[in-house]
C-alpha positions in Angstrom: 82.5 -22.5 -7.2 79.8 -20.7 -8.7 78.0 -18.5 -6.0 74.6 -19.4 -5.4 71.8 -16.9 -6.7 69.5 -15.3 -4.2 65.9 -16.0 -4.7 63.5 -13.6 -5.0 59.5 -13.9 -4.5 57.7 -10.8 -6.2 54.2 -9.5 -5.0 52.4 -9.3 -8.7 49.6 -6.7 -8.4 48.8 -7.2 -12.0 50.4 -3.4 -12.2 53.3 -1.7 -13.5 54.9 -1.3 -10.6 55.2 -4.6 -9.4 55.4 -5.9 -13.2 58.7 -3.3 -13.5 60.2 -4.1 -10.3 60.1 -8.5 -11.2 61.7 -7.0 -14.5 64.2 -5.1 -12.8 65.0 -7.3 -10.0 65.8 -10.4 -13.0 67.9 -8.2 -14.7 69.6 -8.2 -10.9 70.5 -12.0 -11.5 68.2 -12.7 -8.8 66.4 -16.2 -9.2 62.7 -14.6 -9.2 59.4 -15.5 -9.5 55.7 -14.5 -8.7 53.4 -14.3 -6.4 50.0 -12.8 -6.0 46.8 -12.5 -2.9 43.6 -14.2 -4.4 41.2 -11.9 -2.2 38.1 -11.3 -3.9 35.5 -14.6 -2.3 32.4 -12.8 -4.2 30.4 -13.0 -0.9 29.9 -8.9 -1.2 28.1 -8.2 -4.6 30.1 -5.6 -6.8 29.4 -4.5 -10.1 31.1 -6.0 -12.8 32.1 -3.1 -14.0 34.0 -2.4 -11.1 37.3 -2.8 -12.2 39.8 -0.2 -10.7 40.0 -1.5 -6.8 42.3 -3.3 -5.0 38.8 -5.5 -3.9 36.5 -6.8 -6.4 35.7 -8.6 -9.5 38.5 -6.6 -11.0 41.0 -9.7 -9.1 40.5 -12.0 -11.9 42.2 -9.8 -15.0 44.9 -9.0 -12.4 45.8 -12.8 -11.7 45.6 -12.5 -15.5 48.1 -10.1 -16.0 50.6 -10.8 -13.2 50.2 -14.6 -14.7 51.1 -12.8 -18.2 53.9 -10.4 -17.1 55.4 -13.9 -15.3 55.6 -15.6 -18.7 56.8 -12.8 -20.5 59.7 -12.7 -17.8 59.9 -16.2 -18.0 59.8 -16.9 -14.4 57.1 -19.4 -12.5 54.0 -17.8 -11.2 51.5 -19.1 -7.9 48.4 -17.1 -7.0 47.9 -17.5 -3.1 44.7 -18.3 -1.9 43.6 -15.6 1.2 40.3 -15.1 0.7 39.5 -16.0 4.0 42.5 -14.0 5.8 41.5 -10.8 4.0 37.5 -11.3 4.8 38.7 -12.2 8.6 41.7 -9.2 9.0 40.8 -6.4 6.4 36.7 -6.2 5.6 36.0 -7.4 9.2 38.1 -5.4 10.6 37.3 -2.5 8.1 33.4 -2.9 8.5 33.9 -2.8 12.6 35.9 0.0 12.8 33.4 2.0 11.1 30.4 0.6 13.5 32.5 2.0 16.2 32.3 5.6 14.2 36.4 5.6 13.3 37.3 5.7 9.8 40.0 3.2 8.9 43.1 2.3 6.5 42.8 -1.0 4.8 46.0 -0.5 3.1 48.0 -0.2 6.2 46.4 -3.5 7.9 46.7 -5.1 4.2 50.3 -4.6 4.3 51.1 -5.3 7.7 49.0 -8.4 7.7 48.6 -9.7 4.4 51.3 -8.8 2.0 54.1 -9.2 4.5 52.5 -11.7 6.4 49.9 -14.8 5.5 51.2 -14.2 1.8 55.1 -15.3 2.6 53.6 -17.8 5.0 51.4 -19.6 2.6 53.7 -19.5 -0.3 56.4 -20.9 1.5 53.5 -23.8 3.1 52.8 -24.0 -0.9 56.5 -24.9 -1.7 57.6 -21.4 -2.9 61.6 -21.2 -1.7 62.9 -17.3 -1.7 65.2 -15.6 0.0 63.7 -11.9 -0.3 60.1 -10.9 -0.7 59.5 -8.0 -3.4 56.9 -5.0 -4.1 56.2 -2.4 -6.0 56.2 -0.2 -3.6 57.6 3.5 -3.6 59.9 3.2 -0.2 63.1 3.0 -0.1 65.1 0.5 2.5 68.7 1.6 3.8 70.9 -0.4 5.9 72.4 1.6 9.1 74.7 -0.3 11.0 72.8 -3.7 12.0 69.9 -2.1 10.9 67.6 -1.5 8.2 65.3 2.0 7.7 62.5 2.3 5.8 63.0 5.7 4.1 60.5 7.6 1.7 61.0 6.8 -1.9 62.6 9.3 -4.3 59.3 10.1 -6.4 57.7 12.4 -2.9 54.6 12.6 -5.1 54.4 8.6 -5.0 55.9 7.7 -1.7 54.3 4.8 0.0 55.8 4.6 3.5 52.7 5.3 5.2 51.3 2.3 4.3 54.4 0.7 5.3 55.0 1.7 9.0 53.8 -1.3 10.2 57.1 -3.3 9.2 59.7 -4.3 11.2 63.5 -3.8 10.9 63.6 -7.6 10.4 60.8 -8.0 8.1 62.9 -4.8 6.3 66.5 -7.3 6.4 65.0 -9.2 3.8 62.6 -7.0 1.8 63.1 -5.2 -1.7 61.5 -2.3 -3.4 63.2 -2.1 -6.5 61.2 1.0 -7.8 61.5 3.5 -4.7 64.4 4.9 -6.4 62.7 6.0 -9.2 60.1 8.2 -10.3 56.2 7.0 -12.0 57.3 8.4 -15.1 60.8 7.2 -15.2 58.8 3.3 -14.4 56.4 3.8 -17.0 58.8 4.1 -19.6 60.7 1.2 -18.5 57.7 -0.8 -18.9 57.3 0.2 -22.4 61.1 0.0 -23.4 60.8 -3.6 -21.8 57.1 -4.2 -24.0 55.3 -4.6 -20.5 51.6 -5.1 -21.2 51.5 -3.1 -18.0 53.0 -0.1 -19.5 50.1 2.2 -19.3 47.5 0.2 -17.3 45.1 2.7 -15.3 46.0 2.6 -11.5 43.6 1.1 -8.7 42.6 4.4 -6.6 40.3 2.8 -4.3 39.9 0.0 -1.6 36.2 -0.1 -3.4 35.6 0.8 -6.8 33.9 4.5 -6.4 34.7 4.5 -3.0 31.1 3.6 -1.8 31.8 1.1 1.3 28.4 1.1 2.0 27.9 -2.3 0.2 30.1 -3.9 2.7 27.3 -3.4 5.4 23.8 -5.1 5.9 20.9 -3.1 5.7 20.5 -3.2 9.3 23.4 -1.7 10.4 23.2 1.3 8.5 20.9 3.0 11.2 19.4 6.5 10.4 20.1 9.3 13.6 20.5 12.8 14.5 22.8 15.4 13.1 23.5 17.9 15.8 25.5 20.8 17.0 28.3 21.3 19.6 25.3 22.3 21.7 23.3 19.4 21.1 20.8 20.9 18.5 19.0 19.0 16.3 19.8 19.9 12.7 19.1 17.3 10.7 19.3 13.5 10.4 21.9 11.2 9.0 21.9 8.3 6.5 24.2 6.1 8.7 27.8 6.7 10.4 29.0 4.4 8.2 28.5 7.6 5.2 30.5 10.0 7.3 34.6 11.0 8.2 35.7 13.7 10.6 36.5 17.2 8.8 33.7 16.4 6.0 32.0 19.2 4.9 29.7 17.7 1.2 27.1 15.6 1.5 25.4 16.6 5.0 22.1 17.4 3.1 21.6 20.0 5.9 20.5 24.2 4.8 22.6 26.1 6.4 24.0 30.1 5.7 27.5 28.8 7.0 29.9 25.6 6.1 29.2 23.0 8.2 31.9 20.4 8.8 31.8 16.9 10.9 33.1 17.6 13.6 33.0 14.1 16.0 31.0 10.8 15.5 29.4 9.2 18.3 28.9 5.5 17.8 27.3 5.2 21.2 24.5 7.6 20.6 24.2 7.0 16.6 24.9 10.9 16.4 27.0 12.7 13.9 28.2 16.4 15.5 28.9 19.0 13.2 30.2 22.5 13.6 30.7 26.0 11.7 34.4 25.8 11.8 37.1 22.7 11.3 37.9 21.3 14.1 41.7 21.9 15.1 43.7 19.5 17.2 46.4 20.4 19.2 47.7 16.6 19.2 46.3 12.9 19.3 46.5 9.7 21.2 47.8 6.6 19.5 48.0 2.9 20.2 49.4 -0.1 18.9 52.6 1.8 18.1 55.4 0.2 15.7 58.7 1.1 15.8 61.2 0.7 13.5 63.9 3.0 13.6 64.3 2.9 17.4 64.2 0.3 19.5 62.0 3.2 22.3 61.1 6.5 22.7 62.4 7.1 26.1 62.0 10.9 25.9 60.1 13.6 23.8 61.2 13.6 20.6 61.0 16.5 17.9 59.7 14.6 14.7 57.5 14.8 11.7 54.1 13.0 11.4 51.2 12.7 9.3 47.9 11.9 10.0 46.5 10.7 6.4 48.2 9.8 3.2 47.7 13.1 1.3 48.2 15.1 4.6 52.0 17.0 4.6 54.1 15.6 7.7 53.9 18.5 10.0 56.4 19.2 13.0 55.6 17.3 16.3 56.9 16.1 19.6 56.3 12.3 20.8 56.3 11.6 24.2 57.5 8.3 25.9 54.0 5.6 25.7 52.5 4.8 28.8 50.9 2.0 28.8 49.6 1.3 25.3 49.1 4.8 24.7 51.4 7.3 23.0 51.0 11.2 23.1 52.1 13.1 19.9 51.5 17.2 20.3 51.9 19.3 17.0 53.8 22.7 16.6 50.5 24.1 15.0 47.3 23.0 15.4 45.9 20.5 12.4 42.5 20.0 11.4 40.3 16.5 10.5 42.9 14.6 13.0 40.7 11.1 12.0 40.0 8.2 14.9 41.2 5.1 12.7 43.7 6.5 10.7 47.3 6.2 11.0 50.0 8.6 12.8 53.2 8.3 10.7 56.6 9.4 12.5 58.9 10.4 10.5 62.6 11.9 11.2 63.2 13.7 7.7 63.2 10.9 5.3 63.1 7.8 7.4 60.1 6.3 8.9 60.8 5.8 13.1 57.3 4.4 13.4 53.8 4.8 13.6 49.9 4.1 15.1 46.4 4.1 15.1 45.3 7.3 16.1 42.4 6.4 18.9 41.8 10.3 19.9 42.3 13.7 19.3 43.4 16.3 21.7 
């Protein structure tokens, strides 16, 4: 008897990568098809023009072209409705973390909540029967024993496993990233040997096209206040937390002989604190901590972590969580450790976890 073929849902970004992996993954013999996240309600006003984001008018050429890429593969296509998941769990969440002066991910609550969660569960409500879910992602997933790692993907330069930290080892058992093993370049010119309309379709950079998140905020609570020094000093006044990050130096609009960079935000107060010199952080608190390598951290551990996507995993020690809060001390002091972001753990190549970062230390 013939063995039965594995079924296999793809996320359809309307990219290459996702467009290469559905094309790589029925070349597999796996029974595939697509899927993509309808986000975009239209309830925040964006430009037309604004193309090149994950959120925006840009959604309706991507249904397009994952729609397309679906025919050309011949496989069936279904664009999931989660318009009101992703207002509720990604620009609610987005808008009140910066109210409380942090300065979030979307991505990472995107992918923990969205892509690998309310899109699976209302495909599968919508009649979609699959075996494995499928990305474009750059990650790679290794089994080890009973269980599956999430390990950085062979392109560095492209690796997506911060995003990804959020996953568990079970949501892992049944997930595939048929690109990880490969590099942008080597994808790109699969998608042109395969005639991929994808093939050299400009990347979305940015949550928001531009990067300006202001429009995701009424006019009243973008609240004008002081800019001050360590001492308390007036210096200058700011156009709203909302326009400010820790470690940011441009755009202060203050005179001064020295650099000045952002040195904490107080929400409470409606102050932004600035200071002539980075500030350096000899560790950080962090909450809401996933593991996936381990099933605890019972004692300090020597690992890597990074604190932002573009920041290089530098050598740490985690301590055992107490409560809901876990303490992660660096080798060398690191500078612009963000409220909001995420703290990656990484043991070389695989991924033992991660969390919000709620302090520095």
């Amino acid at each position: 008897m013939k063995n039965k073929k594995a079924k296999v849902a793809v996320g359809l970004s309307g990219g290459v990568d996702s467009s290469v992996a559905a094309a790589l993954l029925c070349k597999q013999d796996y029974e595939v098809c697509g899927i993509t996240m309808e986000i975009y309600d239209g309830s925040v006003h964006l430009d037309e023009s604004a193309k090149h984001a994950c959120y925006g008018p840009g959604e309706k050429e991507d249904v397009e072209s994952a729609a397309a890429i679906c025919e050309k593969l011949k496989i069936p296509f279904q664009a999931i409705d989660l318009r009101q998941e992703y207002k509720k769990h990604v620009i609610d969440y987005f808008r009140n973390e910066y109210l409380e002066g942090k300065t979030p991910n979307p991505c990472v609550v995107c992918n923990q909540k969205l892509k690998f969660g309310f899109l699976l569960e209302k495909a599968r409500q919508a009649g979609v029967d699959f075996d494995y879910f499928a990305t474009g992602h750059y990650a790679r997933i290794v089994k080890s024993g009973n269980r599956f790692l999430l390990k950085r993907a062979a392109d560095r330069s492209k690796d997506q496993t911060y995003f990804l930290y959020g996953l568990t080892p079970q949501q892992l058992a049944s997930t595939l990233f048929p690109v990880g093993d490969h590099t942008k370049q080597q994808v790109r010119e699969m998608a042109r040997a395969l005639g991929l309309e994808t093939a050299d379709r400009k990347e979305s950079q940015d949550f928001i096209d531009g990067g300006d998140y202001s429009i995701l905020f009424a006019e009243n609570e973008i609240k004008t206040g002081e800019i001050v020094d360590e001492k308390g000093q007036v210096l200058g006044e700011h156009r709203g937390i909302i326009h400010y990050t820790i470690g940011q130096r441009r755009g202060l609009g203050i005179a001064s002989h020295q650099p000045l960079y952002v040195s904490r935000i107080d929400a409470a107060s409606n102050r932004i604190v600035v200071s002539h010199h980075e500030r350096r952080s000899k560790g950080l608190v962090a909450t809401d901590l996933n593991l996936i390598a381990v099933d605890r951290i019972d004692r300090p551990l020597d690992v890597q972590v990074k604190i932002r996507l573009r920041h290089k995993a530098t050598d740490a020690t985690i301590y055992p969580p107490v409560v809901d809060q876990t303490r992660i001390f660096f080798k060398e002091p690191q500078i612009s450790v963000t409220p909001g972001q995420s703290a990656v753990i990484y043991a070389d190549d695989t991924v033992l976890g991660g969390g919000i970062i709620s302090a520095a230390l």
